[in-house]
C-alpha positions in Angstrom: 78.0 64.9 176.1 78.4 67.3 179.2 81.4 68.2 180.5 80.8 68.6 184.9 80.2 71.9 185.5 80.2 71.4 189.6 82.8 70.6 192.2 80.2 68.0 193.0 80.2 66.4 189.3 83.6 66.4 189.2 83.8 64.4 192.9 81.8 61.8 190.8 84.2 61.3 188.2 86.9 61.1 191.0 85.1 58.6 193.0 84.8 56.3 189.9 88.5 56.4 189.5 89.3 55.8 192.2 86.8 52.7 192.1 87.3 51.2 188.6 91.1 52.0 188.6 92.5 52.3 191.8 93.9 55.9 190.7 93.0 58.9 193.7 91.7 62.4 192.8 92.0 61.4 188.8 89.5 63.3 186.8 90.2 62.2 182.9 92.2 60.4 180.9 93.1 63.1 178.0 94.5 62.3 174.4 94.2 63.1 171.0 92.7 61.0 167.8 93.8 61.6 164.1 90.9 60.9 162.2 91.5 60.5 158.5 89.6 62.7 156.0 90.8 63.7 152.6 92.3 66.4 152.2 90.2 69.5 152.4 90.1 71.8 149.2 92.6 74.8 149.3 94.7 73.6 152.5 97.8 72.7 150.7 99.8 70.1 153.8 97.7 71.8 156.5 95.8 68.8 157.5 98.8 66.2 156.6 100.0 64.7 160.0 102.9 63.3 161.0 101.2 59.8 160.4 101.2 60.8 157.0 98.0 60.9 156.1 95.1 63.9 155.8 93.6 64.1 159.2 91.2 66.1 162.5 92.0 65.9 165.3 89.1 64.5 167.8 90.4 65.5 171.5 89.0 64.4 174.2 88.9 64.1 177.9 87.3 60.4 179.4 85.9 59.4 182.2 86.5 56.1 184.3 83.7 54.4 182.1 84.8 55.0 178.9 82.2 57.8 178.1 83.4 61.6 176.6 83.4 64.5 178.7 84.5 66.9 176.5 85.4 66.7 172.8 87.4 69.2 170.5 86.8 68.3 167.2 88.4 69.5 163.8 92.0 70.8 164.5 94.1 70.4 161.3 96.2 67.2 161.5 99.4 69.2 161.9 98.7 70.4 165.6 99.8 68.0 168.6 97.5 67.1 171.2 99.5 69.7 174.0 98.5 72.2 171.2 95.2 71.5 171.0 94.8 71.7 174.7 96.7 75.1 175.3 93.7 76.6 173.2 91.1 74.5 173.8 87.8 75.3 175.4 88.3 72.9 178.5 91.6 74.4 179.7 90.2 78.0 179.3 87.6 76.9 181.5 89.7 75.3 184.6 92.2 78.6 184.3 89.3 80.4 184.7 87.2 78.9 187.3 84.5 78.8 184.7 84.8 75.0 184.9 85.3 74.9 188.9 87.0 72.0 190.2 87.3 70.5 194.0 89.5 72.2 196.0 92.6 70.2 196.9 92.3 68.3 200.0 95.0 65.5 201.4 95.3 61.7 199.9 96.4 60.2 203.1 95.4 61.4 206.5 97.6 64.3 207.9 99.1 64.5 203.9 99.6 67.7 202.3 96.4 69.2 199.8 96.9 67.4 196.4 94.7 68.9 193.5 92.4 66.9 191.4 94.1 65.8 188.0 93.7 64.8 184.7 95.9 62.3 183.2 97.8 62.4 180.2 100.7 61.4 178.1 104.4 62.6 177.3 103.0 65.2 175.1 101.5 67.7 177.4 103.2 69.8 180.0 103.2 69.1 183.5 101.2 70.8 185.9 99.2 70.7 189.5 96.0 69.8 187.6 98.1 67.8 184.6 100.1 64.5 185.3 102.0 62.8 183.6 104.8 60.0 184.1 107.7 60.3 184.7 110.4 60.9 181.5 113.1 58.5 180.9 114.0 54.9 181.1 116.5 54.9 183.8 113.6 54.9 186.7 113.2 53.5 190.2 111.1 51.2 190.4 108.6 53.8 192.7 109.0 55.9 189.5 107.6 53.0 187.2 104.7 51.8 189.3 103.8 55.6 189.3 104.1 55.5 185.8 102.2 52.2 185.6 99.2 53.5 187.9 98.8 56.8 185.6 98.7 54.5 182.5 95.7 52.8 184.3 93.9 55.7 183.8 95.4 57.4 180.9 94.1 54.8 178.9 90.4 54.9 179.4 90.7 57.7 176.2 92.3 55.7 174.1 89.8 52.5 175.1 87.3 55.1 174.6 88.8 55.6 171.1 89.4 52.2 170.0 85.5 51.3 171.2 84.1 54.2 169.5 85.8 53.1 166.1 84.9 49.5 166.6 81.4 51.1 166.7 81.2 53.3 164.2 83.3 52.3 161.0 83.0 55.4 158.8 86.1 56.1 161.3 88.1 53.6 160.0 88.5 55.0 156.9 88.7 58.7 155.1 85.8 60.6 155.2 84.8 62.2 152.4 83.7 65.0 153.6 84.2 68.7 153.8 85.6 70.2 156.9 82.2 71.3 159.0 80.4 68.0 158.0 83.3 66.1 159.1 83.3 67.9 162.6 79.0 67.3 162.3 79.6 63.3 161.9 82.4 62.8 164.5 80.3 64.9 166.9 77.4 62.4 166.6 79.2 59.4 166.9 80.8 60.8 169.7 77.2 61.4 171.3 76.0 58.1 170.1 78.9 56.2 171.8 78.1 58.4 175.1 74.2 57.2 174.3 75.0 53.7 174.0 77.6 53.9 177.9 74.8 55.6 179.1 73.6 53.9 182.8 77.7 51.9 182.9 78.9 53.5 186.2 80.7 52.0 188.8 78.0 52.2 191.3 74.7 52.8 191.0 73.7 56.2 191.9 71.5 59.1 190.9 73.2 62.6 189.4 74.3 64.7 192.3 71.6 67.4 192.8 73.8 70.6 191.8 74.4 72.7 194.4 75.9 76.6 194.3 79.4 77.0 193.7 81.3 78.9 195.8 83.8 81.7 194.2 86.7 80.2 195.2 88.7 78.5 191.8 91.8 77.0 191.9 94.7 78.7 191.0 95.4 80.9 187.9 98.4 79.4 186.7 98.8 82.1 184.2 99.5 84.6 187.3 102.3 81.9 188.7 105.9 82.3 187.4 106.3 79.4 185.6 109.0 77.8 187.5 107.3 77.4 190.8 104.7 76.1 188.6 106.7 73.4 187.8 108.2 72.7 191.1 105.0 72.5 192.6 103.7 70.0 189.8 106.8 67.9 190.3 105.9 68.3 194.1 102.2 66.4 193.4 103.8 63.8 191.4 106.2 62.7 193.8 103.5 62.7 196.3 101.7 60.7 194.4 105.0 58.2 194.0 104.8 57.7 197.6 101.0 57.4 197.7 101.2 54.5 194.7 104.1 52.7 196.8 102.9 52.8 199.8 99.0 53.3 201.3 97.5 53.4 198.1 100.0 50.6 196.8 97.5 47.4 194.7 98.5 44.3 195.0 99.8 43.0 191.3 101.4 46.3 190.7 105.3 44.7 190.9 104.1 41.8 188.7 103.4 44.5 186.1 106.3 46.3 185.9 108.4 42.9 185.6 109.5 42.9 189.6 107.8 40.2 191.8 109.2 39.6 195.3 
């Protein structure tokens, strides 16, 4: 597995999103896994999840092609997936600049600078570099093809899930295994399942030569009061509305939110 460590990785990742699922300046689909275990020795209900069963967590951020770009693995079964990624490695990195993404640059000609995302579910907060859909069921219908277009790529993680369980059965069931050993095995059936994707891309192309990064990160959002944090989040997303519904609109998206002409 390796996570893109350039602006010009990350570009990559974009481009295939944008060409496999019609979804601009998406960089991951990001979700959490409960694999089952049982239950490790002196940990009382620490690993019991609300699934009810002994579990890790496998967390993981997907790219257009169903392949892992990064993995957490071995959070007890009680944390949720927006807790997992509030202390994993991965968003450390992107607050930091460590992990430097593009800068934001416009959708739609003469648009306003929209940052490069990653996509994920209900559970995690929303920020400039995190969508999510829209909350609530009484929605436009702009609001619900937005929705629908950030399922398109949420999903790749849990496709990636689904295939890399179909692969590799031992996930199917409890391991029976102690904590560490358990994070060993999931690791390399993560790796084998990146292995076996290896060379599916949506175009064929060599790995961008890596180039120096400037110093320029994006921004801290630890440093940004929180509520023009959210404002400006909402601010992307609803850009992004307009985008979906209009120049960046794909032709069966009514038919799949139930409203043909």
């Amino acid at each position: 597995m390796k996570c893109p460590c350039t602006p010009e990785e990350w570009l990559v990742v974009a481009e295939d999103f944008q060409t496999i699922w019609q979804l601009k300046h998406g960089i991951g689909g990001m979700d959490g896994k409960h694999v089952a275990v049982q239950a490790p020795k002196k940990t009382g209900s620490r690993y019991y999840n609300y699934k009810k069963f002994f579990s890790v967590i496998l967390f993981a951020l997907v790219d257009a092609n169903y392949r892992f770009l990064y993995v957490d693995i071995g959070r007890n079964g009680q944390n949720s997936d927006a807790g997992v990624w509030e202390n994993c490695d991965l968003q450390a990195g992107l607050r930091s600049g460590q992990i430097p993404i593009p800068d934001p640059i416009p959708i739609t000609p003469g648009g306003p600078d929209i940052p490069f995302y990653i996509i994920g579910d209900d559970a995690f907060p929303l920020r400039p570099g995190l969508m999510k859909p829209y909350p609530g069921s009484n929605l436009s219908k702009e609001q619900r093809i937005t929705n629908y277009r950030f399922s398109r790529g949420r999903r790749v993680s849990e496709n990636a899930f689904g295939i890399l369980c179909q692969r590799f059965r031992c996930l199917r069931r409890p391991l029976l295994l102690s904590a560490s050993n358990t994070q060993e095995v999931v690791k390399a059936c993560c790796a084998l399942h990146n292995f076996m994707r290896r060379g599916i891309t949506a175009t064929n192309r060599e790995e961008p030569e890596r180039q120096p990064t400037s110093k320029k990160t994006w921004v801290d959002l630890e440093q940004v009061p929180e509520r023009e944090t959210a404002d400006t989040a909402k601010a992307v997303r609803d850009h992004l509305k307009h985008y979906f519904n209009g120049a960046g609109s794909i032709p069966f998206q009514d038919r799949m939110i139930g409203e043909e002409d």
